[in-house]
N, CA and C atoms as an extended XYZ file, in Angstrom:
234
Properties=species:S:1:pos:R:3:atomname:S:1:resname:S:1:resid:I:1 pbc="F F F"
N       -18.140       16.421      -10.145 N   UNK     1
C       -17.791       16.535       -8.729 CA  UNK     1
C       -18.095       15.238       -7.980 C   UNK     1
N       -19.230       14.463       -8.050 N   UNK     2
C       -19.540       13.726       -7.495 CA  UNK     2
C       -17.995       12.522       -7.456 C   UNK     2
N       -18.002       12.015       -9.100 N   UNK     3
C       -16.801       11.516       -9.697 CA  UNK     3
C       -16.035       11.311       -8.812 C   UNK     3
N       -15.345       12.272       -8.416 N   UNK     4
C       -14.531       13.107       -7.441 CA  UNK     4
C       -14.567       12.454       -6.154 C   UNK     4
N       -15.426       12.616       -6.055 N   UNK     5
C       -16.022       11.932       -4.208 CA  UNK     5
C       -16.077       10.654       -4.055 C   UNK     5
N       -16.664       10.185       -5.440 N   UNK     6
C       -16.115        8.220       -5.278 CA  UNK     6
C       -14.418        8.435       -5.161 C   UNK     6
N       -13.739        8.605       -6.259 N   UNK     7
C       -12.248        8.597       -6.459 CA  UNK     7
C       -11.583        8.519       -4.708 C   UNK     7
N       -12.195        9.748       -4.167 N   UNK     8
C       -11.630        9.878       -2.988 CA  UNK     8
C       -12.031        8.977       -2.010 C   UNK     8
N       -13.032        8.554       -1.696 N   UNK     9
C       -13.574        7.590       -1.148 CA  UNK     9
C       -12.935        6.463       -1.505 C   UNK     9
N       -12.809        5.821       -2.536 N   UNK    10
C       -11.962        4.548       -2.558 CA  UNK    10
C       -10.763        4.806       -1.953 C   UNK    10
N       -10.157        5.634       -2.201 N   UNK    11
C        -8.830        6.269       -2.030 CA  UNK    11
C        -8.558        6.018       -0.853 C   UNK    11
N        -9.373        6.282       -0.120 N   UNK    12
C        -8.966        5.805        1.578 CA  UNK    12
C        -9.189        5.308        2.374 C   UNK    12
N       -10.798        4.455        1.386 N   UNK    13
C       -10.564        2.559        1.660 CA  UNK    13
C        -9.475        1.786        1.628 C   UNK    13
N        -9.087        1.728        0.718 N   UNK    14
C        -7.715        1.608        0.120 CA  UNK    14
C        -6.711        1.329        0.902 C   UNK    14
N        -6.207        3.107        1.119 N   UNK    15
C        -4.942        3.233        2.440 CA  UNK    15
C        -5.398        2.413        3.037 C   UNK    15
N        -6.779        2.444        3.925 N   UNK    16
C        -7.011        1.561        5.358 CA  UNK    16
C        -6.830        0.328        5.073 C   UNK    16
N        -7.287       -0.340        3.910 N   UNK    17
C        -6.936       -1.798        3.133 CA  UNK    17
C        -5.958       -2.209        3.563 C   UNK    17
N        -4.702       -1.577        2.822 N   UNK    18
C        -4.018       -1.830        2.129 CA  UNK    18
C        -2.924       -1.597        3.557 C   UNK    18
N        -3.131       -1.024        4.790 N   UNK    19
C        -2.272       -0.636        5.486 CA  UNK    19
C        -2.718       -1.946        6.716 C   UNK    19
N        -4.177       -2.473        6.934 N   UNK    20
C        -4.026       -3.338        7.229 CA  UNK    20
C        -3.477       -5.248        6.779 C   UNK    20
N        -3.884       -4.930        5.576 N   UNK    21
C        -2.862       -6.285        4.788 CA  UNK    21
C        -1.756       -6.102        5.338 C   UNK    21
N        -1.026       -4.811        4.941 N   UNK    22
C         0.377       -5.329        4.954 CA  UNK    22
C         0.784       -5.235        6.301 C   UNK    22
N         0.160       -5.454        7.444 N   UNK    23
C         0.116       -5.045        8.484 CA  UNK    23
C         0.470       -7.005        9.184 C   UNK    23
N        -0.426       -7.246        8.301 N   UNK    24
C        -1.079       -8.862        8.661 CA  UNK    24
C         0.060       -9.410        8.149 C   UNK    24
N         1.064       -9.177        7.326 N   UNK    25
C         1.983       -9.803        6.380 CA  UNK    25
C         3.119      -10.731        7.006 C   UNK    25
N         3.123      -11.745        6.748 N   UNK    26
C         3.906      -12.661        7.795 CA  UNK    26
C         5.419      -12.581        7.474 C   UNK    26
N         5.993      -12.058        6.715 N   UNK    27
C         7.143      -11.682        5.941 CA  UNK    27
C         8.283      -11.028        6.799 C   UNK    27
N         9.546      -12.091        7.535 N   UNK    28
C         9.958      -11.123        8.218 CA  UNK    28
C        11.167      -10.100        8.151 C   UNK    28
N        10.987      -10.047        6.784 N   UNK    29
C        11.763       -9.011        6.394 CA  UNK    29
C        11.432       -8.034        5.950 C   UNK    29
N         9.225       -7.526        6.649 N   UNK    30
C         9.360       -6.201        6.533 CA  UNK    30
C         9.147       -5.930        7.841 C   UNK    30
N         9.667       -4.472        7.757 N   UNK    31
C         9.954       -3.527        9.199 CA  UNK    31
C         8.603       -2.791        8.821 C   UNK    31
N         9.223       -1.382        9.832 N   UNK    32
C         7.971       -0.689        9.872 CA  UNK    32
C         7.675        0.116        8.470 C   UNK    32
N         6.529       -0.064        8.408 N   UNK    33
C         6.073        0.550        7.001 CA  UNK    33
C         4.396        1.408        7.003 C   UNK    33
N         4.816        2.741        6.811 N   UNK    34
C         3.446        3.832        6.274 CA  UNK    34
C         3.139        4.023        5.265 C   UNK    34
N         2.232        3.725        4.882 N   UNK    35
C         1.644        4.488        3.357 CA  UNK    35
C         0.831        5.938        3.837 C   UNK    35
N         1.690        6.917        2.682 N   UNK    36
C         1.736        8.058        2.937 CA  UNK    36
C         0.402        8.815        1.998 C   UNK    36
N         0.451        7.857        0.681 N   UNK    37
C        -0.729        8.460       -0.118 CA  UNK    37
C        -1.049        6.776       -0.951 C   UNK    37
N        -2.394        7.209       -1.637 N   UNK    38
C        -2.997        6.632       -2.477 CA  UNK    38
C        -3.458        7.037       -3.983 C   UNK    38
N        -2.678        6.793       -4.995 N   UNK    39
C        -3.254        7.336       -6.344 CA  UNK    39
C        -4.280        6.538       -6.632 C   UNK    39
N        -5.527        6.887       -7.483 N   UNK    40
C        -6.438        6.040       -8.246 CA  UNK    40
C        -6.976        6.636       -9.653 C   UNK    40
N        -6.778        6.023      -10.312 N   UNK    41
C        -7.477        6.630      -11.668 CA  UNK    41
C        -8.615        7.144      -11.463 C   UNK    41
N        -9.061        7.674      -12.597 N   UNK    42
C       -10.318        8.488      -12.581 CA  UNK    42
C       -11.689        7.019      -12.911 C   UNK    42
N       -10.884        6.093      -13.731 N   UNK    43
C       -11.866        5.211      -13.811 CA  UNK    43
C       -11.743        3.892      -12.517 C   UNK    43
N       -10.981        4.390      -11.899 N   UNK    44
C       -10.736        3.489      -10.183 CA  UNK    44
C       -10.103        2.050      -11.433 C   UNK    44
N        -9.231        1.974      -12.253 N   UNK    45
C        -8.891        0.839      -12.352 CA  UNK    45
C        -7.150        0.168      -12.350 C   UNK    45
N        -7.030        1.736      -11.931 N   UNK    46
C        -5.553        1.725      -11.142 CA  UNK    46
C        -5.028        2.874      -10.111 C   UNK    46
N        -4.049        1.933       -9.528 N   UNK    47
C        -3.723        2.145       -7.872 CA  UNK    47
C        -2.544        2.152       -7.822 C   UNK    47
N        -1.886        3.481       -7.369 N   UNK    48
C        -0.244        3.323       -7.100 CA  UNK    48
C        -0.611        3.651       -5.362 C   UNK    48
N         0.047        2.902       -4.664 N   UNK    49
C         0.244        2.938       -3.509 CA  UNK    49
C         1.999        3.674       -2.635 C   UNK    49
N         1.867        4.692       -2.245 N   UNK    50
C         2.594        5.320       -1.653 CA  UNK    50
C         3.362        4.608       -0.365 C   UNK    50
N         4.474        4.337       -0.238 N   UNK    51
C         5.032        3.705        1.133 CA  UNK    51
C         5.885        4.551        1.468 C   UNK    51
N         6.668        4.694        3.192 N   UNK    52
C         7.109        5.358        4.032 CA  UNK    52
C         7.908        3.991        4.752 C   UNK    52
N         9.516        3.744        4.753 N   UNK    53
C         9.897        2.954        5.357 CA  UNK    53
C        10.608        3.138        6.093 C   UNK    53
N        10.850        2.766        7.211 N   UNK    54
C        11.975        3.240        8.578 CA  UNK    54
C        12.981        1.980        9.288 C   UNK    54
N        14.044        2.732        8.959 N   UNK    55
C        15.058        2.024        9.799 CA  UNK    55
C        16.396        2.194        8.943 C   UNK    55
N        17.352        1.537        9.043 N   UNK    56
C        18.742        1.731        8.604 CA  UNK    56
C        18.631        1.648        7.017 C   UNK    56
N        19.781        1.646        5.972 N   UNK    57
C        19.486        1.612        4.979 CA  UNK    57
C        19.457       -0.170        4.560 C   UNK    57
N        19.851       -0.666        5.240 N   UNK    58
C        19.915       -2.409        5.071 CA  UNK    58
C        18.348       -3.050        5.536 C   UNK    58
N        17.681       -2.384        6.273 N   UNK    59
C        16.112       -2.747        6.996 CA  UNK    59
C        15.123       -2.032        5.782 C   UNK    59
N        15.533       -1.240        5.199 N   UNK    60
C        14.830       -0.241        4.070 CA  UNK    60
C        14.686       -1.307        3.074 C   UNK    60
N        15.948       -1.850        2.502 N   UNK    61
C        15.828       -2.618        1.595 CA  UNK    61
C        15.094       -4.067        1.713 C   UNK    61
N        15.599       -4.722        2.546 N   UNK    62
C        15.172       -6.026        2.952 CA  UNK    62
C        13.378       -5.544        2.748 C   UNK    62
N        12.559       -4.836        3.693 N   UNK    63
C        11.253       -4.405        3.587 CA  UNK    63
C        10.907       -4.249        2.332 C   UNK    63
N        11.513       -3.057        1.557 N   UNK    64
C        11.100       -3.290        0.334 CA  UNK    64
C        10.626       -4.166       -0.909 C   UNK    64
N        11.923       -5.337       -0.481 N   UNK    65
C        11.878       -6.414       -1.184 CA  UNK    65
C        10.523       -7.454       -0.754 C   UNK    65
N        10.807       -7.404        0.193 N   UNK    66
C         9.511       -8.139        1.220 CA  UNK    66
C         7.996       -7.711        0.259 C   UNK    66
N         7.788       -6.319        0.461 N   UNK    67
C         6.457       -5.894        0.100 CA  UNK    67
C         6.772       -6.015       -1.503 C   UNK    67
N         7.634       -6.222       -2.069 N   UNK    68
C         7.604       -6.593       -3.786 CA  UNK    68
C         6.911       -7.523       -3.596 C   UNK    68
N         7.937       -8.976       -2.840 N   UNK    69
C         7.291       -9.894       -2.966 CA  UNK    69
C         5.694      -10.402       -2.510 C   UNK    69
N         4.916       -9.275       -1.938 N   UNK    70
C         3.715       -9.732       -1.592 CA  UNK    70
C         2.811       -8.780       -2.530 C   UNK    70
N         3.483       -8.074       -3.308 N   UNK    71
C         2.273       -7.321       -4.294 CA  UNK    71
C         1.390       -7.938       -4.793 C   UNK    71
N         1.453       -8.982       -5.107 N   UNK    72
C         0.249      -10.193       -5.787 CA  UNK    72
C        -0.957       -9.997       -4.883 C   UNK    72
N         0.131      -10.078       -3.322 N   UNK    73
C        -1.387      -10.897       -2.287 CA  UNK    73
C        -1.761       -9.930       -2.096 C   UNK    73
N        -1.145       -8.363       -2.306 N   UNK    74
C        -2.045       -7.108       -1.579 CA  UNK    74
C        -2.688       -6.864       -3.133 C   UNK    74
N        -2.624       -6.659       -4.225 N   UNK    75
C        -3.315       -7.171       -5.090 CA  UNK    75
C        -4.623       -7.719       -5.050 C   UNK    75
N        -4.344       -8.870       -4.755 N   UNK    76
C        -5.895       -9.731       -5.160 CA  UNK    76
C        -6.463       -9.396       -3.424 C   UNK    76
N        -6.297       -8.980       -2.145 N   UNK    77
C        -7.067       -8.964       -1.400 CA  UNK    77
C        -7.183       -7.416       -1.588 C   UNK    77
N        -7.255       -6.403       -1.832 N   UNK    78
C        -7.385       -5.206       -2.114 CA  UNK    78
C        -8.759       -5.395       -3.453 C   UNK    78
C-alpha cells in the first residue's frame, strides 16, 4: 500500500511538472494543451503522459508536433 502512495504521489508531481514545462515552452506552434492523466510504473521508471488538445484539426496537429519536438526537454527537466 504504501508503494502505492509513492506511485501516486509522483504521479502528480509530475502532471504539475510537466504541465508547467510545457506551459513555459517557447514553441509557437503549440496551442492550448491539458494533461488529463499521468501513468508511472510501479518501479517509477516510466511515464506516459496523457495530453488534451484544443482547437481546429490543423492547431491539433501543428501542437502535437510541437510537443514531439520538445519531448527531450520535458524529459530531462521532469
Amino acid at each position: 500500500m504504501a508503494g502505492q502512495q509513492r506511485v501516486d504521489r509522483v504521479r502528480e508531481e509530475i502532471k504539475k511538472e510537466a504541465s508547467e514545462i510545457i506551459r513555459r515552452l517557447k514553441d509557437p506552434r503549440i496551442g492550448f494543451v491539458t494533461i488529463t492523466d499521468v501513468e508511472v510504473s510501479g518501479d517509477l521508471r516510466h511515464v506516459r503522459i496523457f495530453v488534451s488538445v484544443y482547437g481546429s484539426e490543423e492547431e491539433k496537429q501543428s501542437t502535437m508536433a510541437g510537443l514531439k519536438r520538445a519531448e527531450g526537454h520535458v524529459r530531462t527537466e521532469i
